[in-house]
gemmi code that builds the backbone of each chain (N, CA, C; Angstrom):
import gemmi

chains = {
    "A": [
        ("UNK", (165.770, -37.514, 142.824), (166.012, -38.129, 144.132), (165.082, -39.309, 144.307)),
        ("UNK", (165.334, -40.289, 145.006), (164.761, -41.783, 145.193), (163.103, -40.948, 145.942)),
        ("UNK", (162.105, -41.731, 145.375), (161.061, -41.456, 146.500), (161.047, -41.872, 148.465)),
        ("UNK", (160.951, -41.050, 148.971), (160.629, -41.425, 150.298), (159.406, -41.774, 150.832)),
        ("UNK", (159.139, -43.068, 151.744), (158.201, -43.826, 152.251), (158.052, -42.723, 153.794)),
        ("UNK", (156.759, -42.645, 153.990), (156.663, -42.017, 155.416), (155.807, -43.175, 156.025)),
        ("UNK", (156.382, -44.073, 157.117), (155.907, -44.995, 157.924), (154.310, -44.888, 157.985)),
        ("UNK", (153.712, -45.777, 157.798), (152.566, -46.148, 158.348), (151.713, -44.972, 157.291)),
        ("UNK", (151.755, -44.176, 156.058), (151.104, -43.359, 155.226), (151.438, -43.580, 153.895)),
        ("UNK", (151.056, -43.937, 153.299), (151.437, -44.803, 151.623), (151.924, -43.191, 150.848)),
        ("UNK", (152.871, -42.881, 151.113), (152.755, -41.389, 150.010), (154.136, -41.589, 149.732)),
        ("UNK", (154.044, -40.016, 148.436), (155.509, -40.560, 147.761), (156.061, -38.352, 147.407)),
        ("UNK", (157.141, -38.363, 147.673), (157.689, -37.575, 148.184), (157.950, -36.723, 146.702)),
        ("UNK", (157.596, -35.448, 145.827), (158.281, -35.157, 144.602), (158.795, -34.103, 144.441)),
        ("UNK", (159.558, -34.163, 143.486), (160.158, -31.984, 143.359), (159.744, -31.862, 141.694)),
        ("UNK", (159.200, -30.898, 141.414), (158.702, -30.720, 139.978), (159.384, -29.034, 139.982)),
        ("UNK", (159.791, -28.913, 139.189), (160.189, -27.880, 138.825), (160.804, -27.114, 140.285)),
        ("UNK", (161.398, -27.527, 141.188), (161.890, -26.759, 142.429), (161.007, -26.818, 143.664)),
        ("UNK", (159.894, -27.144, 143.342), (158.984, -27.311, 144.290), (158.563, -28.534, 144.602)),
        ("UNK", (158.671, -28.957, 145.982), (158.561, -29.894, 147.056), (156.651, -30.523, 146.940)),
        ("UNK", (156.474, -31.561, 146.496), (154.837, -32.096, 146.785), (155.228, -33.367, 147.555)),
        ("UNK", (153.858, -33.614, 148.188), (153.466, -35.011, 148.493), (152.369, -35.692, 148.152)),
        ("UNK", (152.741, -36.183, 147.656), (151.492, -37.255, 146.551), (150.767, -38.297, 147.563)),
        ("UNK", (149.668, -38.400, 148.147), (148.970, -39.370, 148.671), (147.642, -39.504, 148.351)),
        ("UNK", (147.166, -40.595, 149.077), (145.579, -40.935, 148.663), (144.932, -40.084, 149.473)),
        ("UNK", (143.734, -40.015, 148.458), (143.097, -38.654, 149.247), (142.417, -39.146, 150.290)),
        ("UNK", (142.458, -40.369, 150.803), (141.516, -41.227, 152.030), (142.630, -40.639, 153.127)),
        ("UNK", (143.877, -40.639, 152.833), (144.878, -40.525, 154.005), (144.679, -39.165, 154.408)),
        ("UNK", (145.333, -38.126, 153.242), (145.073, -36.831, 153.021), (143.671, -36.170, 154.188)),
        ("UNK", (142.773, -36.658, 154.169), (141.394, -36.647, 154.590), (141.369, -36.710, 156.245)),
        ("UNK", (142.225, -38.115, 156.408), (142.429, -38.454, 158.094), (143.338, -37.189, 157.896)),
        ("UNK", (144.178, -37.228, 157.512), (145.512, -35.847, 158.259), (144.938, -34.771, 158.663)),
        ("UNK", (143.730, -34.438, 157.640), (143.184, -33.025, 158.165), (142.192, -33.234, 159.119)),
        ("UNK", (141.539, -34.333, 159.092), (140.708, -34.541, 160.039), (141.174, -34.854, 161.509)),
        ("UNK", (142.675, -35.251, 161.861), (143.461, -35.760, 162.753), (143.926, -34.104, 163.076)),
        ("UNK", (144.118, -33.196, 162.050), (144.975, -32.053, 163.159), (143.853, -31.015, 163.033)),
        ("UNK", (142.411, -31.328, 162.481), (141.307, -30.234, 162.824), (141.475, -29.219, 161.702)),
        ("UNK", (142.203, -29.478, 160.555), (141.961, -28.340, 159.021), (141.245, -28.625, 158.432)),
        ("UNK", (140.826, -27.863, 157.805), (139.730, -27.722, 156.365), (140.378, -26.808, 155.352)),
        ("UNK", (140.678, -28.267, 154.459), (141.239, -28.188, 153.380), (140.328, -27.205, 152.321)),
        ("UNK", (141.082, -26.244, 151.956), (140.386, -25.452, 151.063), (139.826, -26.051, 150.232)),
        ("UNK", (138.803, -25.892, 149.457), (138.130, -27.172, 147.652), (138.988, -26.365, 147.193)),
        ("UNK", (139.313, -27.563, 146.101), (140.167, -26.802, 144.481), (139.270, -26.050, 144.378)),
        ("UNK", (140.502, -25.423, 143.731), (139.814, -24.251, 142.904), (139.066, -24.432, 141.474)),
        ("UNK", (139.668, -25.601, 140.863), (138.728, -26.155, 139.506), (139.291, -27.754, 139.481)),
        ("UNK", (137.855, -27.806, 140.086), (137.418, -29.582, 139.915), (137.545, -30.057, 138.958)),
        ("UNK", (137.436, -29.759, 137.815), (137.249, -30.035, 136.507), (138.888, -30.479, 136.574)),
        ("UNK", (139.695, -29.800, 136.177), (140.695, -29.475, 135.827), (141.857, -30.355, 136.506)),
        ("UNK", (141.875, -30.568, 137.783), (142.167, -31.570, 138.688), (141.595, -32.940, 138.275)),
        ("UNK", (140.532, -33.296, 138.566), (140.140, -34.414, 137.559), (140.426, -35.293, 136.607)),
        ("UNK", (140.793, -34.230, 135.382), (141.263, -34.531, 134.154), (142.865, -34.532, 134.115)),
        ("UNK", (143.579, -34.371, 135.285), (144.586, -35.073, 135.583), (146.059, -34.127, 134.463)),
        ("UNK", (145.465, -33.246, 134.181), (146.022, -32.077, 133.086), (146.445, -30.774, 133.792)),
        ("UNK", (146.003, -30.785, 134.480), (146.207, -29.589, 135.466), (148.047, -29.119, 135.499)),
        ("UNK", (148.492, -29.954, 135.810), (149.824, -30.045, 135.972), (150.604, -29.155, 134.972)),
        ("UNK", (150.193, -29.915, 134.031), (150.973, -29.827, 132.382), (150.809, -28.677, 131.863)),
        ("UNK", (149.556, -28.253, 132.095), (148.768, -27.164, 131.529), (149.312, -25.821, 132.873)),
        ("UNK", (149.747, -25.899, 133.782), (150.721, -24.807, 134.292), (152.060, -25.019, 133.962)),
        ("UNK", (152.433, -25.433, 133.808), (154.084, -25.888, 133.257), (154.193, -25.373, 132.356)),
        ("UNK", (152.738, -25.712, 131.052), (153.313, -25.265, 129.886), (152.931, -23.565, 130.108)),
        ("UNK", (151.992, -23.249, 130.806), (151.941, -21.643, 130.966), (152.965, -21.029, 131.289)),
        ("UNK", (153.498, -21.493, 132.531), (155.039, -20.830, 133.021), (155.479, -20.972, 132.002)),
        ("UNK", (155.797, -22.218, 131.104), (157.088, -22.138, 130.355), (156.955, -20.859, 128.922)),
        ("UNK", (155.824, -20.906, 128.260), (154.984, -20.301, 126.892), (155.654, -18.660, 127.982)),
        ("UNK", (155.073, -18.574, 128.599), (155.710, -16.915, 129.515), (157.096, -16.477, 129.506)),
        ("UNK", (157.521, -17.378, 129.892), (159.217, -17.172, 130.153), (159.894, -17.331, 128.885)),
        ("UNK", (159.321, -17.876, 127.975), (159.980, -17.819, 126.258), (159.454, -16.782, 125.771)),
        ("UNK", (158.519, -16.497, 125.775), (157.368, -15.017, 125.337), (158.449, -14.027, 125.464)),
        ("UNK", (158.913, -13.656, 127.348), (159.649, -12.610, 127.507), (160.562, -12.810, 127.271)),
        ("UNK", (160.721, -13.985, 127.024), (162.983, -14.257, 126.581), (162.635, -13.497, 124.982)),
        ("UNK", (162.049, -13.866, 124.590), (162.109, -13.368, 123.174), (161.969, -11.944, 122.955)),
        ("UNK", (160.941, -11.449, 123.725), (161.166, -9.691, 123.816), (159.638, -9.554, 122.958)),
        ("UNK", (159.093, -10.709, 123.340), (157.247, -10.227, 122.702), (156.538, -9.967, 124.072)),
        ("UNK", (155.335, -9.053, 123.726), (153.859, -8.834, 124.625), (153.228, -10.206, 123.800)),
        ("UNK", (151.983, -10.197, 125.077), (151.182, -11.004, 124.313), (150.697, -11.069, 123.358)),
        ("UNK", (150.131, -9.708, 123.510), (150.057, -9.315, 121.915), (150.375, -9.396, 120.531)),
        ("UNK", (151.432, -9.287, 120.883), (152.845, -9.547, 119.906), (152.675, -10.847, 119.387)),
        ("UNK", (152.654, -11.639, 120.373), (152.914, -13.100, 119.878), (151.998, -13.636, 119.416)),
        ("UNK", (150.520, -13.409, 119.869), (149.193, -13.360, 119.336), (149.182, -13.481, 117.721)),
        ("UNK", (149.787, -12.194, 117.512), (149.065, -11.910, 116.354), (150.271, -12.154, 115.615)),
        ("UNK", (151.933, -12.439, 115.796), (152.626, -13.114, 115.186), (152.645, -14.862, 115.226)),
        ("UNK", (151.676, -15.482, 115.911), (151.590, -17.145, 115.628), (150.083, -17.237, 115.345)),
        ("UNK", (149.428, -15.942, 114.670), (147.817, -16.042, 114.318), (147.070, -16.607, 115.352)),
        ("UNK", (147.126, -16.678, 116.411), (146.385, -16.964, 117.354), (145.823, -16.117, 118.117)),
        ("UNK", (144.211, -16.336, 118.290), (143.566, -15.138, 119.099), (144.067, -14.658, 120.585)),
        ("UNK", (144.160, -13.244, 120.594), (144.836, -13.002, 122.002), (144.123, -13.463, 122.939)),
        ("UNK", (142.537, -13.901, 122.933), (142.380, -14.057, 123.696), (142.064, -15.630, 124.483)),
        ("UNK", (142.860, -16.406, 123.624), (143.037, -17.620, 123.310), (144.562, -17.905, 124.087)),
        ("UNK", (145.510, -16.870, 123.575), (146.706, -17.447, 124.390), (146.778, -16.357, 125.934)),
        ("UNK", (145.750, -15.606, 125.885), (145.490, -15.448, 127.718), (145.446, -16.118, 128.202)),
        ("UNK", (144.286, -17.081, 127.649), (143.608, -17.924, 128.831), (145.076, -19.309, 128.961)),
        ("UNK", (145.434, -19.744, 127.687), (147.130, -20.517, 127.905), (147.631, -20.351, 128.881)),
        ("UNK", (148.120, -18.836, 129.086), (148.907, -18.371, 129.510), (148.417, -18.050, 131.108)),
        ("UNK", (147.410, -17.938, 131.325), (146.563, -18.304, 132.830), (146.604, -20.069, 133.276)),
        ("UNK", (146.883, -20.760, 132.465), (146.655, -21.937, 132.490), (145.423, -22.431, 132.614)),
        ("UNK", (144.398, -21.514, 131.669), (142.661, -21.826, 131.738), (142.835, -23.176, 130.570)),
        ("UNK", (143.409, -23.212, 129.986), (143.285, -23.880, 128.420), (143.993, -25.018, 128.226)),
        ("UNK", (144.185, -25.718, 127.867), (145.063, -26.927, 127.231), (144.944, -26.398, 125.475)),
        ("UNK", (146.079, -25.924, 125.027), (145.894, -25.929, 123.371), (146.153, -27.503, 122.751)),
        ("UNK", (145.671, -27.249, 121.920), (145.727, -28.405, 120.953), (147.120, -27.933, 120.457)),
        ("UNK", (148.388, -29.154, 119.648), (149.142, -29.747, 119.420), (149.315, -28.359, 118.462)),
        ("UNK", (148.540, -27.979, 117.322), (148.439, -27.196, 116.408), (148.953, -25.570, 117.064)),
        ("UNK", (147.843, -25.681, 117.900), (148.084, -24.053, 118.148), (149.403, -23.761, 119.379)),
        ("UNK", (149.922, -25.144, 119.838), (151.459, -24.737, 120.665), (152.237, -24.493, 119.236)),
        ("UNK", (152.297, -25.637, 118.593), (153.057, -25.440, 117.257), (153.324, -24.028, 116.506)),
        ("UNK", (152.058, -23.209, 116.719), (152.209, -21.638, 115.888), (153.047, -20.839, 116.744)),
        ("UNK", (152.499, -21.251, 118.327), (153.310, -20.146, 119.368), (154.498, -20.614, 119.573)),
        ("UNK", (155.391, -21.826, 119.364), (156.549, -21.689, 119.017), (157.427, -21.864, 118.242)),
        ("UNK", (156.747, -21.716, 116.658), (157.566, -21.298, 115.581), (157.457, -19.448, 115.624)),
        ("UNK", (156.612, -18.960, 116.190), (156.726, -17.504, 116.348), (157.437, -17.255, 117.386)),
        ("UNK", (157.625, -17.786, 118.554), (158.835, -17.512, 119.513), (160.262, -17.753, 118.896)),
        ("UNK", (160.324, -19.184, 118.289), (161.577, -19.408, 117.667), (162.058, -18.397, 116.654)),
        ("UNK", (161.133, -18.068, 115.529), (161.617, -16.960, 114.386), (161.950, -15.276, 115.520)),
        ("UNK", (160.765, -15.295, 116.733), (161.646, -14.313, 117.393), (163.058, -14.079, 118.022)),
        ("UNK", (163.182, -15.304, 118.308), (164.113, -15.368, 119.172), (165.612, -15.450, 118.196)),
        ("UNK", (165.025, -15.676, 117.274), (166.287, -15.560, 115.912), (166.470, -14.418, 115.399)),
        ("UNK", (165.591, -13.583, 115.244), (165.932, -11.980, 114.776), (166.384, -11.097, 116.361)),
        ("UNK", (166.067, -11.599, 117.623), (166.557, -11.101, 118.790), (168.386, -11.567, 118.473)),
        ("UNK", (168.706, -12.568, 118.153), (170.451, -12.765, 118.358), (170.280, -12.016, 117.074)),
        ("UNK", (170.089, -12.491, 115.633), (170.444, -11.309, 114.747), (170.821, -9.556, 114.939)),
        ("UNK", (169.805, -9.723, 116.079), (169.930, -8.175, 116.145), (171.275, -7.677, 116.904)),
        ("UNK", (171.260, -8.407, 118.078), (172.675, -8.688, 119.076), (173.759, -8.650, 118.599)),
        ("UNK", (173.922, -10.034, 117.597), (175.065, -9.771, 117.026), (175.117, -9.910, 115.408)),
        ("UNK", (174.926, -8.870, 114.628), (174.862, -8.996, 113.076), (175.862, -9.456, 112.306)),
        ("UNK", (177.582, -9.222, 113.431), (177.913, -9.636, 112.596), (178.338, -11.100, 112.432)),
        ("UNK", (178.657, -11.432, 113.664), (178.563, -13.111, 113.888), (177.090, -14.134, 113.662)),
        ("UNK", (176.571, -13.400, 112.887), (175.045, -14.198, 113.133), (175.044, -15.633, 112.207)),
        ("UNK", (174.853, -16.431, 113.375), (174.626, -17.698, 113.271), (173.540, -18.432, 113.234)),
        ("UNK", (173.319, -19.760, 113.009), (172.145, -20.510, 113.454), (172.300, -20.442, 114.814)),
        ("UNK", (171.134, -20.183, 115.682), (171.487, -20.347, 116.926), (171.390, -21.710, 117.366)),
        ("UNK", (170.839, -22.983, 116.631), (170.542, -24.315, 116.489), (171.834, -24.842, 116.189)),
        ("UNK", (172.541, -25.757, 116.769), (173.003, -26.553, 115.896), (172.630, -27.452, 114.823)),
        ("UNK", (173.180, -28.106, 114.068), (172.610, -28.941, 112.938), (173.488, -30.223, 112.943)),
        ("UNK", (172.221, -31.140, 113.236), (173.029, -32.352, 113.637), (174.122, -32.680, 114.401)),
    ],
    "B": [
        ("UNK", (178.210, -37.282, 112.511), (177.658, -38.700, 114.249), (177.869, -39.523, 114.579)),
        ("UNK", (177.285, -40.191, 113.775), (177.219, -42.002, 113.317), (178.344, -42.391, 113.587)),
        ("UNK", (178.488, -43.387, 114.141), (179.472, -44.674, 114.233), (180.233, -44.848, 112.484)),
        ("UNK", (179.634, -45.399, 111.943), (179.601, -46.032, 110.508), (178.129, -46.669, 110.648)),
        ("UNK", (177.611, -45.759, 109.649), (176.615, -45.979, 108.929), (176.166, -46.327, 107.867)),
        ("UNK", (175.868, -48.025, 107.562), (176.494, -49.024, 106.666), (175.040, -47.682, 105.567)),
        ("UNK", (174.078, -47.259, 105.631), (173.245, -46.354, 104.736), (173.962, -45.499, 104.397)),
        ("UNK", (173.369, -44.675, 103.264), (173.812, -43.535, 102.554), (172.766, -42.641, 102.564)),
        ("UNK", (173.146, -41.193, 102.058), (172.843, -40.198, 101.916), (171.068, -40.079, 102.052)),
        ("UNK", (171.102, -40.556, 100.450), (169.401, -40.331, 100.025), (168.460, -41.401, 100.355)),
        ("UNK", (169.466, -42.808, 100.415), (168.718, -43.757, 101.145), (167.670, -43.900, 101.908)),
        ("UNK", (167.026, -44.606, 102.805), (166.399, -44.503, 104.269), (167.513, -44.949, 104.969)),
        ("UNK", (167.553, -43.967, 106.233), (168.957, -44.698, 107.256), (168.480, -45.936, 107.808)),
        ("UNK", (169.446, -46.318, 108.256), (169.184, -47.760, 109.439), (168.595, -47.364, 110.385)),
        ("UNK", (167.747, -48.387, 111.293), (166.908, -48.173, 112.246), (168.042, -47.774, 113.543)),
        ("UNK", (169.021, -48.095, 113.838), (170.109, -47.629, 114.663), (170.410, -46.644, 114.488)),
        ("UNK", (170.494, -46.070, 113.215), (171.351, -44.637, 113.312), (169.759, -43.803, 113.691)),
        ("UNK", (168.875, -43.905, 113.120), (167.827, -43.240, 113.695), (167.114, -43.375, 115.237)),
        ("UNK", (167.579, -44.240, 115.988), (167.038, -44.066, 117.016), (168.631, -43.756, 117.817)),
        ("UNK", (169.684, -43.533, 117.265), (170.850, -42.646, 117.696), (170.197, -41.375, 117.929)),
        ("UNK", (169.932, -40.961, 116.294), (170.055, -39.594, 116.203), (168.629, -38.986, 117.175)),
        ("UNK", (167.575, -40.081, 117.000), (166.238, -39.561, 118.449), (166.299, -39.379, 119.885)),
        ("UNK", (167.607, -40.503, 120.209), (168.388, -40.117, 121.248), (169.127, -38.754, 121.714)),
        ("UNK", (169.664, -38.279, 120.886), (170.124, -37.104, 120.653), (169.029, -35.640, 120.896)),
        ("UNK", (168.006, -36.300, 120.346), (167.058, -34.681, 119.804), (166.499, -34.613, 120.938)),
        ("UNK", (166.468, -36.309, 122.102), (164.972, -36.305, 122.979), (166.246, -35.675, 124.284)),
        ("UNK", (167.235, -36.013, 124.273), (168.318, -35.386, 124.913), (168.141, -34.307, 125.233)),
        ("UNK", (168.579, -33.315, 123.941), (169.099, -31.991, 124.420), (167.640, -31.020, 124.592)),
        ("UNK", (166.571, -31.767, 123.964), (165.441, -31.192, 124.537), (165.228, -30.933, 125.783)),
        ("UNK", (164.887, -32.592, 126.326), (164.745, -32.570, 127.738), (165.488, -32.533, 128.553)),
        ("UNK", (167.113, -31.727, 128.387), (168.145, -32.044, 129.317), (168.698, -32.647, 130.170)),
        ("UNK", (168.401, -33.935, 129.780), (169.355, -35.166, 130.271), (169.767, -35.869, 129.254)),
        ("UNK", (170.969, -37.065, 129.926), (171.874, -37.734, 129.186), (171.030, -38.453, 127.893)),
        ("UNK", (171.591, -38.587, 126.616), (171.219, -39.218, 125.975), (170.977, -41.349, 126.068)),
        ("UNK", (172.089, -41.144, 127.324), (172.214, -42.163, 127.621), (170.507, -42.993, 128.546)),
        ("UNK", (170.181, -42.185, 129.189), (169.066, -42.658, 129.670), (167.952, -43.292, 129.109)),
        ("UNK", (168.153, -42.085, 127.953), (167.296, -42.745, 126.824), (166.866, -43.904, 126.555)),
        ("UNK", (165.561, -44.656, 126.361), (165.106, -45.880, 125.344), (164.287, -45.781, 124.757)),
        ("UNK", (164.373, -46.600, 123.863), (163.050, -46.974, 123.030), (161.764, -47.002, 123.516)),
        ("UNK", (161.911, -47.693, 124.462), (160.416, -48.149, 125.209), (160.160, -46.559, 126.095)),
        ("UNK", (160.798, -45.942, 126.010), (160.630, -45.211, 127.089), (159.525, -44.211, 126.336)),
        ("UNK", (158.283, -43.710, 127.170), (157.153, -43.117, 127.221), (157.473, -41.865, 127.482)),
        ("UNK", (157.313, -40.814, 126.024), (158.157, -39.388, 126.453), (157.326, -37.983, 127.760)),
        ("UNK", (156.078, -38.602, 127.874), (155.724, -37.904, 128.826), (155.435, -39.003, 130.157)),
        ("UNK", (155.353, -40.255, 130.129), (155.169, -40.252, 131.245), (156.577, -40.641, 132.117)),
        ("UNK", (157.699, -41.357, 130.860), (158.598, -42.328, 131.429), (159.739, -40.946, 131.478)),
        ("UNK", (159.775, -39.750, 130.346), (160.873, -39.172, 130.649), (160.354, -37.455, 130.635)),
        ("UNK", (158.688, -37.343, 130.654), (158.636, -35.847, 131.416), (158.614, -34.820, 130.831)),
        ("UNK", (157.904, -35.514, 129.541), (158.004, -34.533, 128.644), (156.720, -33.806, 128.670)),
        ("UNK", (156.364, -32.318, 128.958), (155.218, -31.788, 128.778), (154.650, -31.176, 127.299)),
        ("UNK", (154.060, -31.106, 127.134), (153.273, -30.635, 125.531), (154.201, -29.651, 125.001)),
        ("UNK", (154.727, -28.669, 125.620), (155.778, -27.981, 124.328), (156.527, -28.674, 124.303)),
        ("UNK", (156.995, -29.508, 125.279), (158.488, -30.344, 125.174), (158.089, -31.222, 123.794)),
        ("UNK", (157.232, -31.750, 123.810), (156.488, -32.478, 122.722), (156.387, -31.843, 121.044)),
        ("UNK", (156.123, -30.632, 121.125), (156.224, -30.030, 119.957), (157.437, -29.519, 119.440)),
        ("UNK", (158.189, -29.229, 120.682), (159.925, -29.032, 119.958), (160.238, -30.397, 119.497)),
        ("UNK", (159.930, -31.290, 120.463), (160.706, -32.762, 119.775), (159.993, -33.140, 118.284)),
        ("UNK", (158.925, -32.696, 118.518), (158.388, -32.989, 117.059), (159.424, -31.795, 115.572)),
        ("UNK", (159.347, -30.530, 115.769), (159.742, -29.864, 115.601), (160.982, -30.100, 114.630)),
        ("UNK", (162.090, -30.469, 115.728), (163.225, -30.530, 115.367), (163.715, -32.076, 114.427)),
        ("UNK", (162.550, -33.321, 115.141), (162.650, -34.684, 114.356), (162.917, -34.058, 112.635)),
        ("UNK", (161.498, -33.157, 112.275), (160.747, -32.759, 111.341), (162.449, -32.171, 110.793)),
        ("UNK", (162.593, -31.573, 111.133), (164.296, -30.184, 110.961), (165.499, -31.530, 110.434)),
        ("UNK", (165.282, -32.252, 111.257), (166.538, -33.371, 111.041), (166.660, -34.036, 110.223)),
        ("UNK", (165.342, -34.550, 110.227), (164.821, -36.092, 109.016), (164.233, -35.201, 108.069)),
        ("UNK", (163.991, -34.102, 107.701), (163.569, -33.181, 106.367), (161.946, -33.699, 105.636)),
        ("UNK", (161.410, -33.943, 106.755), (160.224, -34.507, 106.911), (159.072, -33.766, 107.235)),
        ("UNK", (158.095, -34.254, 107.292), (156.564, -33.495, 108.018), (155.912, -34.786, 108.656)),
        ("UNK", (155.885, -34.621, 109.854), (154.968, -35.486, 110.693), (153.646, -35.358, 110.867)),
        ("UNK", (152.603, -35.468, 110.574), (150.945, -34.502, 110.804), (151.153, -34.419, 112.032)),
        ("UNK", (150.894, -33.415, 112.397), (150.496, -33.401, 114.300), (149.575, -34.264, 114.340)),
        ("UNK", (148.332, -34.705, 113.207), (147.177, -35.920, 114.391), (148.076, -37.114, 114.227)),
        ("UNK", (149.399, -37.042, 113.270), (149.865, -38.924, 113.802), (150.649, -38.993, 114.654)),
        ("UNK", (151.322, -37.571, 115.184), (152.038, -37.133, 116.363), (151.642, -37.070, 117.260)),
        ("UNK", (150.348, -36.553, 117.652), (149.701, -36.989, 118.695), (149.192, -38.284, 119.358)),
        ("UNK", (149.661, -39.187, 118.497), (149.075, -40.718, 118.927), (150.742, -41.137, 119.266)),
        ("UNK", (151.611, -40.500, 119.134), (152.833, -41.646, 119.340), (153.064, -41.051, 120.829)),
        ("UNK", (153.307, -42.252, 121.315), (153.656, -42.248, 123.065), (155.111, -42.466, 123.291)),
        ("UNK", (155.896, -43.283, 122.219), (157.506, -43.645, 123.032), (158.286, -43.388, 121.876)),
        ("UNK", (159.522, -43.078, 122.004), (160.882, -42.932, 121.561), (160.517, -43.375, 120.389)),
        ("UNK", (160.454, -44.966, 120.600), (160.422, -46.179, 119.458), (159.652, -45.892, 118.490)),
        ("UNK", (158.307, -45.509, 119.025), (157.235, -45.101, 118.132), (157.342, -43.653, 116.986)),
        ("UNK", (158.518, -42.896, 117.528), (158.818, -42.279, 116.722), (159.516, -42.312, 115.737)),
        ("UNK", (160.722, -43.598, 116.161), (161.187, -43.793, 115.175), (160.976, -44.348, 114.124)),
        ("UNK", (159.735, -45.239, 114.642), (159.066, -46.149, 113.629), (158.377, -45.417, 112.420)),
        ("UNK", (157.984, -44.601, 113.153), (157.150, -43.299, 112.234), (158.480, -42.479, 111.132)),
        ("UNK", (159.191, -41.970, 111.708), (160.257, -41.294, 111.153), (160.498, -42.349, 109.816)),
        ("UNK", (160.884, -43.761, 109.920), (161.314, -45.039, 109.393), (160.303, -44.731, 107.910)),
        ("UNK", (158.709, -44.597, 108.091), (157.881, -44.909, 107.337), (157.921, -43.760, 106.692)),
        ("UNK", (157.803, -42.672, 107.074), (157.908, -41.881, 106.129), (158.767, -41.170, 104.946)),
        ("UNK", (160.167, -41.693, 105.504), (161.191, -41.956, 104.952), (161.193, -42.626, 104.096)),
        ("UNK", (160.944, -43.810, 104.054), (160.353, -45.002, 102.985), (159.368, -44.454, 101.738)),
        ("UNK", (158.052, -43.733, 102.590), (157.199, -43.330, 101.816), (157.683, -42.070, 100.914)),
        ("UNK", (158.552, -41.562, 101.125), (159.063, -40.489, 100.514), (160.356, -41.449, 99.192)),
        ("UNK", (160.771, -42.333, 99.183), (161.936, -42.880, 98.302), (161.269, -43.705, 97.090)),
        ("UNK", (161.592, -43.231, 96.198), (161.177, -43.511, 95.162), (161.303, -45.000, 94.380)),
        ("UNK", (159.784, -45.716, 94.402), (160.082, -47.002, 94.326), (160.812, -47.567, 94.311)),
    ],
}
model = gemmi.Model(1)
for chain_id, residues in chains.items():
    chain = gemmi.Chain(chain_id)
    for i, (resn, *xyz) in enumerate(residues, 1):
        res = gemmi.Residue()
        res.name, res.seqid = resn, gemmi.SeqId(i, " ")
        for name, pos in zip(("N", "CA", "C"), xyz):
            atom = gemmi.Atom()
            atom.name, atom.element = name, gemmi.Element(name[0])
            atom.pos, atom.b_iso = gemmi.Position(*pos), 0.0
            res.add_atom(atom)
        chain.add_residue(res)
    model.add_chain(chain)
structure = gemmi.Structure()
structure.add_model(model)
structure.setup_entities()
């Protein structure tokens, strides 16, 4: 959807995944609460906000979760089928972590090889690539 | 796929049919039209791609073009183009003088 201008407040209107934000400067942000008398909770991790990763790094948690259980693994499971320490894709999976390029790469060639013996299993005898090819 | 693809088989393809076929992969990844697609376009900032989205697209390039990309030269490419450029070279580097 086009961004919306709110008169006289420089902000910009977004939907990320189903959910409704408003993006403004935190000078404005600041008067608003100071104009209707709130106190804005502090983040919860400064750090993390900051580094402008925050975002990505829950997205990819929700998403690493919802493939985890599509596939029919525990954490566990997936842990120790993409060699990665469990307690390494907790913290992922909390969205404590940003993995490096490498270690998404293990957790989803081990989701993918799961998720291929899950239709194998479904249907043995139609079993297909579940990929197309080219 | 291809239109007519004046390349062959073992060849290196043309730079068109490969940024066809990147069109395609950055597509059905990120579920929109292939059409939106460009070259110039910046896969996380211009079309939204988050870090797994990033590693499937890497992923599947790798699946298509019968290639290996290092993840550290994957991690430096920012747009479409840049992948294909990459895809281009290694292709090359793989054909025998």
């Amino acid at each position: 959807m086009p961004p919306k201008r709110v008169p006289g407040i420089d902000c910009r209107r977004i939907e990320l995944d189903g959910i409704r934000y408003v993006i403004m400067r935190e000078s404005a942000f600041d008067y608003l609460c100071e104009r209707a008398g709130w106190k804005p909770a502090p983040p919860e991790d400064e750090a993390a906000l900051a580094d402008g990763l925050a975002l990505d790094r829950v997205s990819l948690a929700e998403k690493i979760v919802r493939r985890r259980k599509a596939a029919g693994l525990s954490q566990a499971g997936l842990a120790r089928r993409a060699g990665v320490r469990a307690e390494t894709l907790n913290r992922i999976e909390r969205g404590r972590t940003t993995p490096d390029f490498a270690t998404i790469r293990k957790l989803v060639e081990a989701m993918t090889a799961a998720e291929r013996e899950q239709l194998e299993r479904n249907a043995p005898a139609t079993s297909r690539k579940p990929k197309k090819s080219s | 796929m291809a239109a007519e693809s004046g390349s062959l088989q073992r060849g290196v393809p043309a730079r068109e049919q490969v940024v066809s076929d990147m069109r395609g992969i950055v597509a059905e990844q990120l579920g929109m039209p292939r059409e939106t697609i460009e070259e110039r376009h910046d896969l996380e900032r211009d079309l939204g791609a988050d870090s797994l989205d990033l590693v499937e697209i890497n992923m599947e390039v790798e699946e298509h073009f019968g290639l290996t990309v290092p993840d550290e030269v994957y991690e430096q490419i920012r747009t479409v183009g840049q992948v294909v450029d990459q895809v281009l070279a290694l292709l090359s580097a793989d054909e025998p003088g």
